[in-house]
KEKE-3310 file (N, C-alpha, C; in steps of 0.2 Angstrom, whole numbers, plus 5000, padded with zeros to 4 digits):
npx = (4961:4947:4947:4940:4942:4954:4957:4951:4957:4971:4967:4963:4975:4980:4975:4975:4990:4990:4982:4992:5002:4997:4996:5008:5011:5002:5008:5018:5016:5010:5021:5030:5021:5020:5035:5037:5029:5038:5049:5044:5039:5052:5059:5051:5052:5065:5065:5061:5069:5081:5075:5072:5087:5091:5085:5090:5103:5101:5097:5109:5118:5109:5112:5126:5127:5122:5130:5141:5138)
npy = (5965:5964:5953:5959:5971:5975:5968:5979:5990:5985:5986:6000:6006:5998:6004:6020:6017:6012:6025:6034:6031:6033:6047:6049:6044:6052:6063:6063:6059:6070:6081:6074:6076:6092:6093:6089:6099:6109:6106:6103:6117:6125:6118:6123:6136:6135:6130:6141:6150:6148:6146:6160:6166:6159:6166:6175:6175:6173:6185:6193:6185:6187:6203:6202:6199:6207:6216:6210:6214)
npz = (4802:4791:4778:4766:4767:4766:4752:4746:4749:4741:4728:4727:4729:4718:4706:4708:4705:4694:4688:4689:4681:4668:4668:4669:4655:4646:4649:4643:4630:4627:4627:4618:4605:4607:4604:4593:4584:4585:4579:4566:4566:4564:4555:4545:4545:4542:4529:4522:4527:4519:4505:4503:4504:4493:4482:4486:4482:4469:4462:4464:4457:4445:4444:4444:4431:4423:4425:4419:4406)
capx = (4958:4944:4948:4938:4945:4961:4957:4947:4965:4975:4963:4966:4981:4984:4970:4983:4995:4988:4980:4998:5006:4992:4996:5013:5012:5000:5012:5025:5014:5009:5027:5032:5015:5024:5044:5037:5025:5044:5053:5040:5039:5059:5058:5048:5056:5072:5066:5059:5076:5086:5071:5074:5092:5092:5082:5095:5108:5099:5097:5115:5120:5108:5114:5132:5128:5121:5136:5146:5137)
capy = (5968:5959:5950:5962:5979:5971:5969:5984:5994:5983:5988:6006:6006:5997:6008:6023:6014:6013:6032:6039:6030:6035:6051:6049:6043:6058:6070:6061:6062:6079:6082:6073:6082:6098:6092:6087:6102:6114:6102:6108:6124:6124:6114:6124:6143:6134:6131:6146:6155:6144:6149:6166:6165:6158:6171:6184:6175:6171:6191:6194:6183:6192:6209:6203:6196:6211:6222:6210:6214)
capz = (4797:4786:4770:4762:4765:4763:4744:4743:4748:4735:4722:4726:4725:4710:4703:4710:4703:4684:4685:4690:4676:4665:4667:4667:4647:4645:4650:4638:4621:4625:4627:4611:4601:4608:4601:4587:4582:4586:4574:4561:4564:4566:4547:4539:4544:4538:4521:4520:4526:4512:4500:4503:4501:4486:4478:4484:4478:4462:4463:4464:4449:4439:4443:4442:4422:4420:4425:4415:4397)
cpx = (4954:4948:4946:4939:4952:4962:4956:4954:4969:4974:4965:4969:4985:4979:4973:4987:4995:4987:4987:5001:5002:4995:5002:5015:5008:5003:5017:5023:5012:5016:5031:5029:5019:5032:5040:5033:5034:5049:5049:5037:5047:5060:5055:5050:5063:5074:5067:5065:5082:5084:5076:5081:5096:5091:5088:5101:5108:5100:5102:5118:5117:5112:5122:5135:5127:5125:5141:5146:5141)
cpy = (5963:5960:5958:5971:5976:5971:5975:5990:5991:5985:5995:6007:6004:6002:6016:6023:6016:6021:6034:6034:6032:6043:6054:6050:6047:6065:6069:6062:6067:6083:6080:6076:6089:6100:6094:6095:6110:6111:6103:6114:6129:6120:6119:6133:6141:6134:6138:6153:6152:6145:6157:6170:6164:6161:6178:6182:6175:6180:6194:6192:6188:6198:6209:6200:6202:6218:6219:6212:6222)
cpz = (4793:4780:4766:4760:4765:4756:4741:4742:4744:4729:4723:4725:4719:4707:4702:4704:4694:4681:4683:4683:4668:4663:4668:4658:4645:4644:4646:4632:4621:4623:4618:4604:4604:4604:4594:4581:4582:4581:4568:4558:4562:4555:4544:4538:4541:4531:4520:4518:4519:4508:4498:4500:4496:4482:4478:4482:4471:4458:4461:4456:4444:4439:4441:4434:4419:4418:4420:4408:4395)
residu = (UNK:UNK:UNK:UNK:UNK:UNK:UNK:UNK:UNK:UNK:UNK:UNK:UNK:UNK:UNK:UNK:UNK:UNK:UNK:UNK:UNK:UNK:UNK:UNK:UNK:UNK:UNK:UNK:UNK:UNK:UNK:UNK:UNK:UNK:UNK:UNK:UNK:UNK:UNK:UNK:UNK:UNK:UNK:UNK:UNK:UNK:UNK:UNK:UNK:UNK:UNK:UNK:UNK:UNK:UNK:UNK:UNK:UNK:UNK:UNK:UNK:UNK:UNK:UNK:UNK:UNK:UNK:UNK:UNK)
# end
């Protein structure tokens, strides 16, 4: 086999080589921009639930001051 296809294969391969890992670490920060965007969305219906909560407790106190007057 000449020299020169001999490299031209090496080069493909490492070229290969680089894509597939390319698109390996693309498929990992899409993945972690995915965690990450469910861990904010997961974050902020938590407040929201806690918020809420508090309001009916806050709720409760009142009308349980109110029954005591």
């Amino acid at each position: 086999m000449p020299k020169a296809a001999k490299d031209a294969r090496i080069v493909l391969f490492h070229d290969g080589e680089v894509e597939s890992r390319n698109l390996s670490l693309r498929i990992l920060y899409m993945n972690m921009n995915l965690l990450a965007i469910a861990y904010k969305l997961l974050l902020v219906y938590w407040l929201k639930a806690v918020r809420m909560f508090n309001v009916v407790q806050e709720d409760k106190d009142q009308r349980f001051n109110i029954c005591c007057f």
